[in-house]
C-alpha positions as CSV (number, residue, x, y, z in Angstrom):
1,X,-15.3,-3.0,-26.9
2,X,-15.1,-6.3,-24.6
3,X,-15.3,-9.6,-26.0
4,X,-15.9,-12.6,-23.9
5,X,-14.2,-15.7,-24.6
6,X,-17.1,-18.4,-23.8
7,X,-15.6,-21.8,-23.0
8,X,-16.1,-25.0,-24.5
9,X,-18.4,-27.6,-22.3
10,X,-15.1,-30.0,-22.8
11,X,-14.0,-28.3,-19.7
12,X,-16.2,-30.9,-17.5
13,X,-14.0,-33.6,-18.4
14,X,-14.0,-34.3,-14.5
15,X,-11.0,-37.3,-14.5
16,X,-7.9,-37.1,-12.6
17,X,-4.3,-37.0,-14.7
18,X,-2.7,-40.5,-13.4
19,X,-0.9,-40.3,-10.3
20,X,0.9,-43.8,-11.5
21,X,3.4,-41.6,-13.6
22,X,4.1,-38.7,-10.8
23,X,7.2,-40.1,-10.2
24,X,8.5,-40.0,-13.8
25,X,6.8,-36.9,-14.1
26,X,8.6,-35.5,-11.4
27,X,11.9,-36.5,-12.8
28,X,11.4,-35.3,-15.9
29,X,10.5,-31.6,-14.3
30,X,13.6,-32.2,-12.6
31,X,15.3,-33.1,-15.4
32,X,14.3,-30.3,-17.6
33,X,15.7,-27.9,-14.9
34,X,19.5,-29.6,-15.2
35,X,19.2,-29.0,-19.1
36,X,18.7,-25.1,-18.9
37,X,21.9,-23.6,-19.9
38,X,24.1,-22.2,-16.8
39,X,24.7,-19.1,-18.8
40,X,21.0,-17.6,-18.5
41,X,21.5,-14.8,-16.4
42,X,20.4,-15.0,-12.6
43,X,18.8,-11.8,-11.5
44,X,20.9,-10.2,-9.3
45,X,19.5,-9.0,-6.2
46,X,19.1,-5.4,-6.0
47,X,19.5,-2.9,-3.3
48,X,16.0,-2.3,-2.9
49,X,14.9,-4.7,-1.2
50,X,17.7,-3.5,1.4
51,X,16.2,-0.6,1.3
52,X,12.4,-1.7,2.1
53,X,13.9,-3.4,4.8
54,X,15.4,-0.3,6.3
55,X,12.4,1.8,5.7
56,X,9.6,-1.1,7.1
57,X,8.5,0.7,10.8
58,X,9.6,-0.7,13.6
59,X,6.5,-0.5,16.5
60,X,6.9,-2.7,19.5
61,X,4.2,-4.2,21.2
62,X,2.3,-1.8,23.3
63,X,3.0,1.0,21.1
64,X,0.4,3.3,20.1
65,X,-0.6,5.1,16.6
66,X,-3.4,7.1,16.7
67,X,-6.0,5.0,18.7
68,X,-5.2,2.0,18.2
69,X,-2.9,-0.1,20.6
70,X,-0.3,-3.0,18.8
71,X,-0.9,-6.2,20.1
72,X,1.7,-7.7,17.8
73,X,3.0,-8.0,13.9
74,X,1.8,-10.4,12.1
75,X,3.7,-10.1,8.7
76,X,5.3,-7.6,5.9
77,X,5.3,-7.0,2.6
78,X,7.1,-4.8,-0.1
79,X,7.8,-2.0,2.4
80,X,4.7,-2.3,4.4
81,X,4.3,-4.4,7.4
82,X,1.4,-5.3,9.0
83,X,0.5,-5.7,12.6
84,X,-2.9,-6.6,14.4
85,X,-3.8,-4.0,17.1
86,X,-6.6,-3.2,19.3
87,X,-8.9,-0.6,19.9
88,X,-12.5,0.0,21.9
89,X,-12.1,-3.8,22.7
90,X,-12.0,-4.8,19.3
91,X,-9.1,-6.3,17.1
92,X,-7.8,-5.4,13.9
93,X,-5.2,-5.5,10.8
94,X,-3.4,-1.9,10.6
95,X,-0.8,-1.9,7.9
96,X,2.1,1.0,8.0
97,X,4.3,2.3,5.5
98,X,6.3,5.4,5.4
99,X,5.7,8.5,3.4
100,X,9.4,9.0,2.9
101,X,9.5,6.2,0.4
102,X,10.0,6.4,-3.2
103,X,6.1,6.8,-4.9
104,X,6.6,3.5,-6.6
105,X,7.0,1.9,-2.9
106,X,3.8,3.8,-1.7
107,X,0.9,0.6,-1.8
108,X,-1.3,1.6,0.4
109,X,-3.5,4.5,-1.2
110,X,-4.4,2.3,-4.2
111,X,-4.8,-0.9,-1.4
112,X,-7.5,1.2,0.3
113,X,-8.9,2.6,-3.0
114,X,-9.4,-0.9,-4.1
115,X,-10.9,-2.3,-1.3
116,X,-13.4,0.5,-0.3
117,X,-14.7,0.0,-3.6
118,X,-14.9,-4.0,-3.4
119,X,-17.1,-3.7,0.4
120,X,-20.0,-5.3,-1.0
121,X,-18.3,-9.0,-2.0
122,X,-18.6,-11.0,0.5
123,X,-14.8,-11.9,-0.1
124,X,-13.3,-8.7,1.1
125,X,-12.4,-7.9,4.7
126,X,-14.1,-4.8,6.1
127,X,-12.5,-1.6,5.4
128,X,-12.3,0.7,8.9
129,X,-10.2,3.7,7.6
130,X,-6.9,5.1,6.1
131,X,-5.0,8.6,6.2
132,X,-1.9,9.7,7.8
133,X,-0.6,10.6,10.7
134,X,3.0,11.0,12.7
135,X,4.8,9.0,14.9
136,X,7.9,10.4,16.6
137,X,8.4,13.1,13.5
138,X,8.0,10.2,11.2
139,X,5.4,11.0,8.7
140,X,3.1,7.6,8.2
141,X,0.1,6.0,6.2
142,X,-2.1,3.9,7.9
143,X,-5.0,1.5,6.8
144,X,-7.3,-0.1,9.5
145,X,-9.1,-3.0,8.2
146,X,-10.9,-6.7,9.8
147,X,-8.6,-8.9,11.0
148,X,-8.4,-12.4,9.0
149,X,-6.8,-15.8,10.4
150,X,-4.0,-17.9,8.6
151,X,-3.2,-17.5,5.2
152,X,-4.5,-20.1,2.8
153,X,-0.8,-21.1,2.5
154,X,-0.3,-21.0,6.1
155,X,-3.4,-24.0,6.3
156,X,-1.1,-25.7,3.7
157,X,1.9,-25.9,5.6
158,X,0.3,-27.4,8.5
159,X,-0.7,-30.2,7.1
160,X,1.4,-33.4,7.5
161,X,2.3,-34.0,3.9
162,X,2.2,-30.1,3.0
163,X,-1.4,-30.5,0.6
164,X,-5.4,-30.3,0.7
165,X,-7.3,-33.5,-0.6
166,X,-8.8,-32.9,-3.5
167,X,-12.6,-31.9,-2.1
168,X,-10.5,-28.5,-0.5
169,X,-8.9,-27.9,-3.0
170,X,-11.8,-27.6,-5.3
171,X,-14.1,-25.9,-2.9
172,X,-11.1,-23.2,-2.2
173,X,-10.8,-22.9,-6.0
174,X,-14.5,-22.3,-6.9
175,X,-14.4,-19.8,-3.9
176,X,-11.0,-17.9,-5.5
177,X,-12.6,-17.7,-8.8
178,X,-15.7,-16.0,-7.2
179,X,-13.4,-13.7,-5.2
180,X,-11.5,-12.7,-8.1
181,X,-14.7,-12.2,-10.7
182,X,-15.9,-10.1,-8.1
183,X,-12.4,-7.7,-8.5
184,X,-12.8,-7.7,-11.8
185,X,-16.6,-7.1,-11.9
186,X,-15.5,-3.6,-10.3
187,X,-13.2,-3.5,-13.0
188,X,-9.9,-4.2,-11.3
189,X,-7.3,-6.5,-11.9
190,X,-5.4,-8.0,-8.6
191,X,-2.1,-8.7,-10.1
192,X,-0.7,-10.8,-6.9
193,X,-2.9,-14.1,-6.9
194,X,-1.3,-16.6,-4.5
195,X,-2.1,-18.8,-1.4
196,X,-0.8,-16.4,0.8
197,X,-3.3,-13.5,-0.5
198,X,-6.1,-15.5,0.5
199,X,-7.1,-16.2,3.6
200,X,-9.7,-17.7,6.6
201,X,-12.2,-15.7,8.5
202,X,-11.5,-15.5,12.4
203,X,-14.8,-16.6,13.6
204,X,-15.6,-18.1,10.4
205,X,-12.8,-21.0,8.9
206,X,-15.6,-21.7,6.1
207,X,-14.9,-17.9,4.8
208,X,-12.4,-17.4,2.2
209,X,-11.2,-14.0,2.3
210,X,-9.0,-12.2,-0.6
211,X,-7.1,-9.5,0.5
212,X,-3.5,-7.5,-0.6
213,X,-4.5,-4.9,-3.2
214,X,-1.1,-2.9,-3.3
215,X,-0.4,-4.1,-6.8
216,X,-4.2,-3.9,-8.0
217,X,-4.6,-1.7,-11.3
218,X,-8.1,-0.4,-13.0
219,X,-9.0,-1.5,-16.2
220,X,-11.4,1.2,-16.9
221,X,-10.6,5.1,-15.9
222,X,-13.8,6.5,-13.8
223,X,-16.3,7.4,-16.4
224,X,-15.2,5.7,-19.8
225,X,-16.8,2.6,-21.4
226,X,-13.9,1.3,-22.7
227,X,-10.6,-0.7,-21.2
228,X,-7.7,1.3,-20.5
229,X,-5.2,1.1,-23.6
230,X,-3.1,-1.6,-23.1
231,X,0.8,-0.7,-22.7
232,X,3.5,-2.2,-24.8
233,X,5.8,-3.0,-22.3
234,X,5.1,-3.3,-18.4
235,X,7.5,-3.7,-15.5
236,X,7.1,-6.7,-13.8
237,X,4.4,-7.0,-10.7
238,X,3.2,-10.1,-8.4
239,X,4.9,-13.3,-8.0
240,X,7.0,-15.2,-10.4
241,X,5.5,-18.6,-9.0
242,X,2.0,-17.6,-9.3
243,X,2.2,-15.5,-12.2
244,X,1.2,-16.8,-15.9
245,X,4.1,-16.2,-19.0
246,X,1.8,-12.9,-20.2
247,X,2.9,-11.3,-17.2
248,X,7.0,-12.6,-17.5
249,X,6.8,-11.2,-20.9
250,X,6.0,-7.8,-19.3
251,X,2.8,-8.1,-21.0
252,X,-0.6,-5.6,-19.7
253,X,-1.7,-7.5,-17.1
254,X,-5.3,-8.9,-18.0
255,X,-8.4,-10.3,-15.7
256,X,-7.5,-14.0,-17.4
257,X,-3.5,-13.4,-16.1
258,X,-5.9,-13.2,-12.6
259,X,-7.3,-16.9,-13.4
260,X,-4.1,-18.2,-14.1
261,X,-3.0,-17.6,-11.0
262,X,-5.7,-19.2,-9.7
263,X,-4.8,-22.6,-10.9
264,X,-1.0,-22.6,-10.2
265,X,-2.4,-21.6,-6.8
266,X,-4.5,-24.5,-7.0
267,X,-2.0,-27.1,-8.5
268,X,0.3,-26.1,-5.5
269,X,-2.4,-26.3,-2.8
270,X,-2.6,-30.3,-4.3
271,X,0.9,-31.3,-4.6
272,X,2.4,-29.6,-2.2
273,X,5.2,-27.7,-4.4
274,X,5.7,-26.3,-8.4
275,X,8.5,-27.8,-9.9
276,X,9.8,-23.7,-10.6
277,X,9.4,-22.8,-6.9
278,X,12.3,-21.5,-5.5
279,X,13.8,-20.6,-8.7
280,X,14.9,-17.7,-10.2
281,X,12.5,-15.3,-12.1
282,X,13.9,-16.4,-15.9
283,X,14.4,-20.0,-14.7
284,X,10.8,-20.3,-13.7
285,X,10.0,-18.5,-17.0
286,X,11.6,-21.1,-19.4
287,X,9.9,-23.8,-17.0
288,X,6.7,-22.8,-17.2
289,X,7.1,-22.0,-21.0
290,X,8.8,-25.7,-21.5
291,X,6.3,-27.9,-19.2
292,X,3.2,-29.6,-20.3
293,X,0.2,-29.1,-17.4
294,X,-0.1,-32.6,-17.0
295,X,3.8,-32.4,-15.8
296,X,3.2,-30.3,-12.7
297,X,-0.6,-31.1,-12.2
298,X,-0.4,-34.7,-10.8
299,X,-3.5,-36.0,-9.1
300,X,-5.4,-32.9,-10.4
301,X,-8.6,-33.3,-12.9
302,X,-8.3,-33.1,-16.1
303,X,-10.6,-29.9,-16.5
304,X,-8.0,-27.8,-15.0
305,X,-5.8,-28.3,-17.9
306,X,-8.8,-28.1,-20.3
307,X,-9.6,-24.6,-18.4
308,X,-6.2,-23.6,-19.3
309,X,-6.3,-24.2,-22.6
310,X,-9.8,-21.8,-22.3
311,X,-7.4,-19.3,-21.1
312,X,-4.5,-19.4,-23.4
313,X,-7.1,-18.5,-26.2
314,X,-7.7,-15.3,-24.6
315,X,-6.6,-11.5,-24.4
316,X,-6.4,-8.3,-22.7
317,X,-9.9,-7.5,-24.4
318,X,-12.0,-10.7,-23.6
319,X,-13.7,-10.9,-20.4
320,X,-13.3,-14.7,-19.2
321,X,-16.7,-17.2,-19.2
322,X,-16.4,-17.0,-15.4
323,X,-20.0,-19.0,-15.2
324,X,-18.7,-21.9,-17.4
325,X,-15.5,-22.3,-15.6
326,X,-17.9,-21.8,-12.3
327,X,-19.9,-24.9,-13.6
328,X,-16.8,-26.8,-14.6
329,X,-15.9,-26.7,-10.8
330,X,-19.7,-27.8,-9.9
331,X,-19.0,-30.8,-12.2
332,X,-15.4,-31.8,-10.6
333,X,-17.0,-31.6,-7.1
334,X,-20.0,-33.7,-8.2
335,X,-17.9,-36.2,-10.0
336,X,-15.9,-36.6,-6.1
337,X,-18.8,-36.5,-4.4
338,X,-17.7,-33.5,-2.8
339,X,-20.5,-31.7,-0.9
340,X,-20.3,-28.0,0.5
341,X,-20.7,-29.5,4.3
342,X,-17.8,-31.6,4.2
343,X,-15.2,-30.6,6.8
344,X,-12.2,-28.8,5.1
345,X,-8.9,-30.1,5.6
346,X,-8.1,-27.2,8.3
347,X,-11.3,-28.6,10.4
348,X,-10.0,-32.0,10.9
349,X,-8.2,-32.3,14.2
């Protein structure tokens, strides 16, 4: 049976960690870093990824599959690669990946599994349709969905220092955390929580969108009332940045893993970096591990740390208090003064 883990009212402690000690903060992050032994094994890169690369489809501008008409590729991922294209006057997202891939590459079916079961949140981009089809005797899956503008990490990088003020920030967080309860309300788990996941409506730069469900896994098997037995040992999925120490430790990925995500995503999107970034997987490992929150949180209330502490108290099993960490953001926003019509970083010329 689920449990759920209710949290503590503490978590409305609504101060700010001191910026006066970022510095020294900083350094000793830094610091930390020189002390981990050279010896720990840097993962190698593999030939897979050289691999993907070679298998991603090549479509030039102008090209045609199916219907729809390429306007131009926006990004890839994995294998896949995504392009917008256009079709009866209208503009979408069509990601492509090849049927000739291994199965383990092959995203897409569970991508639009995922998100023609999620149509009803109002934080999932419209699903238009999936299947296959061919394209010069190459054999190719297809899903059409709504086109999205920039990333959430995207908005980041444009700004001059590289970080949201603090009333974004929280108002991008409280809108994560309802993007992501709503996943795992269907009984999903995302697995790939970043900024880049998320990401602005076209007509709509007030909309939050959460989208990439290649790596999402159910929790529950149609039919049955309980959780899906959790595995032993798991290979790793998402990204090693974003990702909390249950999933390094190849643990089952659980909906809390999800929320942890959330606030490294959210620490970033203040400070502008994560003192593992860049790193190796088992470097940012034994940082994350090794690190107090205060030491990579600077400038960021207090209650976020308090909400990870929530979350370290929790399993596989417990569904998270997602209304008491809901009004734990209502209280940091109130304590700024931060109001839902204030312009969001991205709306200030």
């Amino acid at each position: 049976m689920e449990e759920e883990g209710e949290m503590s009212a503490d978590c409305l402690d609504t101060s700010e960690t001191s910026t006066d000690s970022s510095k020294s903060l900083t350094s000793s992050s830094r610091s930390l870093m020189d002390t981990i032994e050279s010896s720990i094994e840097i993962e190698a890169s593999t030939t897979k990824s050289e691999e993907c690369d070679k298998k991603i489809v090549q479509i030039t501008n102008g090209g045609l599959i199916g219907n729809y008409k390429v306007v131009r590729r926006l990004g890839e991922g994995g294998c896949g690669v995504v392009y917008q294209v256009k079709a009866n006057n209208k503009h979408y997202a069509m990601k492509v990946e090849r049927l000739d891939m291994d199965k383990t590459d092959q995203l897409l079916g569970i991508e639009a599994h995922v998100l023609k079961r999620l149509q009803s949140s109002p934080y999932t981009v419209q699903f238009i349709q999936c299947g296959t089809c061919q394209s010069k005797g190459l054999g190719l899956r297809v899903l059409i969905m709504g086109l999205l503008g920039p990333s959430i990490d995207e908005l980041r990088k444009q700004e001059i220092k590289g970080r949201f003020n603090m009333g974004t920030v929280l108002r991008i967080g409280f809108h994560a955390l309802q993007a992501v309860a709503f996943v795992h309300c269907s009984y999903f788990v995302h697995r790939d929580i970043k900024p880049s996941n998320f990401a602005i409506g076209v007509n709509n730069s007030r909309r939050i969108y959460l989208f990439d469900f290649g790596l999402s896994r159910a929790l529950k098997k149609r039919g049955d009332m309980e959780l899906r037995t959790m595995r032993e040992d798991v290979s790793f999925r998402g990204t090693s940045g974003y990702c909390s120490l249950n999933v390094h430790n190849r643990k089952e990925h659980g909906r809390h893993d999800d929320l942890w995500s959330i606030f490294y995503m959210l620490a970033e999107l203040k400070t502008g970096d994560l003192p593992w970034m860049g790193r190796s997987r088992n470097k940012t490992k034994i940082l994350k591990a090794k690190l107090m929150d205060f030491e990579y949180m600077h400038g960021c209330p207090v209650a976020f740390s308090t909400i990870l502490n929530y979350l370290r108290t929790l399993d596989y099993h417990k569904r998270p208090d997602y209304i008491g960490i809901e009004q734990a953001f209502f209280g940091m926003m109130a304590a700024r003064e931060v109001n839902w019509n204030q312009p969001l970083d991205w709306e200030v010329d």
